[in-house]
C-alpha positions in Angstrom: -24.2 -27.4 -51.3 -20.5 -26.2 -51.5 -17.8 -27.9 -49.7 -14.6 -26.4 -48.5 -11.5 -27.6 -49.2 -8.7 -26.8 -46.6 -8.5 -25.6 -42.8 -11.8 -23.5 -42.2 -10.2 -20.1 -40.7 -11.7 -18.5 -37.9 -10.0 -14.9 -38.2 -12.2 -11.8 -39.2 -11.4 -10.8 -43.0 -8.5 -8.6 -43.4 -6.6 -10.0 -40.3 -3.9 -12.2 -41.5 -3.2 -15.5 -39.9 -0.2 -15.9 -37.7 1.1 -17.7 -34.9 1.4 -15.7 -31.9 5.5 -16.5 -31.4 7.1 -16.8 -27.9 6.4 -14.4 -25.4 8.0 -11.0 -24.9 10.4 -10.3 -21.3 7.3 -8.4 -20.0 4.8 -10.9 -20.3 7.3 -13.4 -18.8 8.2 -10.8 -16.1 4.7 -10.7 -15.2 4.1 -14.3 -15.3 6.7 -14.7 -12.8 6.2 -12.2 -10.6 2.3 -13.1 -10.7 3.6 -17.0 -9.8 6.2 -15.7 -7.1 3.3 -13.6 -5.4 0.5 -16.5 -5.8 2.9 -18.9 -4.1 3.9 -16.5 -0.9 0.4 -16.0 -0.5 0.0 -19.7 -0.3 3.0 -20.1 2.3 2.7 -17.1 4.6 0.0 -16.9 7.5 -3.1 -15.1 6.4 -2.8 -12.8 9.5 1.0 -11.7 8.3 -0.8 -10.4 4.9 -3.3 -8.7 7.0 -0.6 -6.7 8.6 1.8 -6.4 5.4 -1.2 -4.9 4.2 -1.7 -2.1 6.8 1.5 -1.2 7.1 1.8 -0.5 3.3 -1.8 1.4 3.5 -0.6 3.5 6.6 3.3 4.4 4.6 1.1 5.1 1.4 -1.5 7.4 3.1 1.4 8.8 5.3 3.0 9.9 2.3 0.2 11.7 0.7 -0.7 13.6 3.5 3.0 15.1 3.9 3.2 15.3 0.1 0.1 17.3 -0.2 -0.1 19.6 3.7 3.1 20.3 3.8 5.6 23.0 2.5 9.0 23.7 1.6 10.0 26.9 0.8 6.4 27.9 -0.6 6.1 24.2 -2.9 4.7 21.4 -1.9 7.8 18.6 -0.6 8.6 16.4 -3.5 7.6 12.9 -3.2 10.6 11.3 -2.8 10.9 13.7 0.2 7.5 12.8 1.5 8.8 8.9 1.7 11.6 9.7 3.7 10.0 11.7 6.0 7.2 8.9 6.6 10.7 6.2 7.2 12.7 8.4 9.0 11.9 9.6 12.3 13.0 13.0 14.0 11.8 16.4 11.9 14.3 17.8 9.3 14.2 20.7 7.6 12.3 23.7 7.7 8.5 21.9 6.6 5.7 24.0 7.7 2.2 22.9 8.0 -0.6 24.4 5.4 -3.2 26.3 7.3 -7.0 25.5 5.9 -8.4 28.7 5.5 
């Protein structure tokens, strides 16, 4: 029987052993933002979430729908466009609905 001498390495052949350094800004970024989320979750009432939540579904879908039905000037509005006209009440502009046919 053979003995080793030295550290027994783990790493597949070919892979060369290093130590994975400090983290990059994104990783960090993430981290924290991950840690700030976790810990307003923890501090706000469920029910607040719960409508957070809808409001953000109903602006998203909002948007969609006035990216995709309606027109200005024969293109679809822009999204940025779409976005404003979900915040801002009051019609603007000459949009015109599409007509399923």
């Amino acid at each position: 029987m053979h003995r080793l001498s030295g550290p027994v390495r783990s790493e597949p052949l070919g892979v060369p052993a290093t130590s994975p350094g400090p983290p990059s800004w994104l990783t960090r970024g993430l981290r924290s933002a991950r840690h700030l989320a976790a810990s307003l979750l923890q501090a706000v009432d469920r029910r607040l979430v719960a409508a957070l939540f809808a409001l953000f579904t109903v602006v998203i879908a909002s948007t969609v729908i006035l990216r995709l039905a309606y027109r200005l000037g024969g293109h679809h509005i822009p999204l940025l466009d779409a976005m404003y006209f979900t915040a801002e009440d009051g019609h603007h502009g000459e949009l015109t609905a599409t007509s399923p046919t």
